[in-house]
N, C-alpha and C positions, 0 to 999 in steps of 0.2 A: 869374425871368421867362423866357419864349421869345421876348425879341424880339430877341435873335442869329438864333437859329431861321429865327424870319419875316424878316430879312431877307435871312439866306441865301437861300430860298426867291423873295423878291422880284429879289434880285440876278443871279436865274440859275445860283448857284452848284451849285443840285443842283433836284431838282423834287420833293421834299416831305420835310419834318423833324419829327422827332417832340418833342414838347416837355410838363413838365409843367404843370396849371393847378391852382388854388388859391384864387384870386378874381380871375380873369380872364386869365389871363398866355396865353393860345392867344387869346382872343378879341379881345383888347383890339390884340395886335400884328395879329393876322391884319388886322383892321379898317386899322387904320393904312396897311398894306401894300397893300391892296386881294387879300388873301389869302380862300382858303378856308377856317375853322379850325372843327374840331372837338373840342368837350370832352366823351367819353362819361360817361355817370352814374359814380359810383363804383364800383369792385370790378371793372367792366368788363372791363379790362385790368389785366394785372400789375404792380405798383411795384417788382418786384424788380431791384436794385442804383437805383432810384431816392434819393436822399439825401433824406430827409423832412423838409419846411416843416412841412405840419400833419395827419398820417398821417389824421385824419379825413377829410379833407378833397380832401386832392392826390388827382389825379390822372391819366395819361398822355394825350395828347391827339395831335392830327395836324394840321400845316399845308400846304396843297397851293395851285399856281396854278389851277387849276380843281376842281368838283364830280366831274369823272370821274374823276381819280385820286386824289382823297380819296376816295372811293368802293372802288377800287382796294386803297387803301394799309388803309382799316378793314376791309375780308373779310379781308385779312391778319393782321390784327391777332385776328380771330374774334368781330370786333365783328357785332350782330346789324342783317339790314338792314328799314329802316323801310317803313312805310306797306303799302297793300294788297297782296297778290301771290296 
């Protein structure tokens, strides 16, 4: 689960954390938190040195207090960006 993650994030400790999801573990805490969270499709991002739940499945996500630097934190990641341009 990432809800160390997201609480670190909620707590101020840092301003965004990366976390894996699997059947919800980015969405479910971000929610909680009142966090930003992003779960990109699979293969997206790299699992490398990730510890595998369920290699089908997992995959690396981003937790942020706002959409601008989730926004931010996935170009970084070389996540592709959405909707018209």
């Amino acid at each position: 689960s990432s809800s160390g993650a997201a609480a670190s994030v909620a707590s101020g400790e840092c301003d965004f954390a990366l976390g894996t999801d699997t059947g919800g573990s980015i969405r479910v805490p971000a929610s909680w938190c009142h966090l930003w969270g992003l779960r990109p499709s699979w293969g997206l991002v790299s699992l490398a040195g990730v510890v595998p739940n369920a290699p089908s499945l997992d995959t690396v996500g981003v937790l942020a207090r706002n959409g601008a630097l989730l926004g931010t934190v996935a170009s970084a990641l070389g996540l592709p960006r959405g909707g018209a341009e």
